[in-house]
N, C-alpha and C positions, 0 to 999 in steps of 0.2 A: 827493555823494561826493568825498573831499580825490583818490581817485588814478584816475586813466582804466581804462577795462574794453579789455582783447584779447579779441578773438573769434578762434577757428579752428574752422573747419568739414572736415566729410569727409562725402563720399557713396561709398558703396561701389557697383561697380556692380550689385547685385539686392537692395538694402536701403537703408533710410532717410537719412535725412542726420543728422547728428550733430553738432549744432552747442554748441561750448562758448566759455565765458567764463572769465575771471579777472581779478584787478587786480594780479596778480603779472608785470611785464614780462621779456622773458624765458623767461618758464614754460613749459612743452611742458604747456598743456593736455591735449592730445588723450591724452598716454600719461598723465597721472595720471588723467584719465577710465578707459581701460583698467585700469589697475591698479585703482579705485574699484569700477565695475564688476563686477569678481572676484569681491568682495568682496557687493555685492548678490547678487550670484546665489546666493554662499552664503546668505549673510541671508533671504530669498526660500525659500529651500527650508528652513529653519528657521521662517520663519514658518508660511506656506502653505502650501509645497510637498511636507508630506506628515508634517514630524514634529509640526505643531500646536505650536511651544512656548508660543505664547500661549493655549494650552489650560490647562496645566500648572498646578498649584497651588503649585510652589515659589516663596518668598519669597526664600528664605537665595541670593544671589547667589555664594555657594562650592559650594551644590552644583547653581544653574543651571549654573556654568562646569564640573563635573563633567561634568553631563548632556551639555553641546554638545562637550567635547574626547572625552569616547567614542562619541559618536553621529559625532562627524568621525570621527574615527581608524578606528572601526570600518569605517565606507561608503567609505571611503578603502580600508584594506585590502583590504575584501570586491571593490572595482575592482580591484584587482592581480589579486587569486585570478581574479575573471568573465573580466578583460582577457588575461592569460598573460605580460604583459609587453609586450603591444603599447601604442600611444596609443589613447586613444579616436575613433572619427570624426569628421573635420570636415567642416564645411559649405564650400560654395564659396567662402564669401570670406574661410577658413581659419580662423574662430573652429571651437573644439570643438562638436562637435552635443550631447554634455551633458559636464557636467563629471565628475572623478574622483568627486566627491561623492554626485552624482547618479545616476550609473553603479553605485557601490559601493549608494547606498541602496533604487535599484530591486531590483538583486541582492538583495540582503536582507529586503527586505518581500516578494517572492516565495518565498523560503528560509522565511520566519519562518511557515510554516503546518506542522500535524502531519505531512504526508508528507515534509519535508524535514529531518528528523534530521540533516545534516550542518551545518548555519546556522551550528553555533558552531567549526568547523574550523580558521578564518582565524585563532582565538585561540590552538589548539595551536602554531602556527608562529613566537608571539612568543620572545624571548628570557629566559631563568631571570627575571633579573634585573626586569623588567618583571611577570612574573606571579608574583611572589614579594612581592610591592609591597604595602604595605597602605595601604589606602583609607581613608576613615572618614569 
């Protein structure tokens, strides 16, 4: 390699160690790990974690990005409605216990059975201008 690797590490205390690299001197590693991060966990709960996208049979990459900004937007909102306005739980060494994402889509996949006739509420509350929108 032409340029040398920084390493910064963290162990928090009741979790693993976390050791990262770069060849960007300079870099705050550890916070673009966190922000990255974020990012997998989302990723993770679209794979896995429950919506199966790799299930999916679409091709057409416009209406996969459909699919994942309402299934965010939605599980997002449905978190507001579940949460009331509060944060969601953290754990002890202050990361969130799940995310807005995740919060919002448990809400929902519990909601989305026949006794739960309210599921689609969170959508009465958008604005004209948004649910006046055509789609295609």
């Amino acid at each position: 390699m032409a340029r040398p690797l920084h390493f910064a590490a963290l162990k928090p205390k009741d979790g693993d160690r976390v050791i990262t690299a770069t060849n960007r001197a300079g870099h705050d590693a550890l916070a673009a790990y966190r922000k990255r991060w974020a990012n997998e966990t989302l990723f993770g709960n679209t794979r896995t974690g429950g919506l199966n996208f790799e299930d999916t049979r679409l091709a057409d990459p416009a209406k996969l990005h459909l699919l994942t900004a309402l299934t965010v937007t939605w599980s997002v909102r449905a978190a507001r409605t579940c949460l009331g306005g509060d944060a969601p739980p953290r754990k002890t060494h202050g990361h969130l216990a799940r995310s807005h994402f995740r919060t919002g889509f448990a809400f929902l996949r519990n909601r989305l059975r026949p006794d739960h006739p309210e599921t689609l509420a969170e959508w009465s509350n958008l604005p004209k201008t948004l649910t006046s929108a055509r789609v295609v």
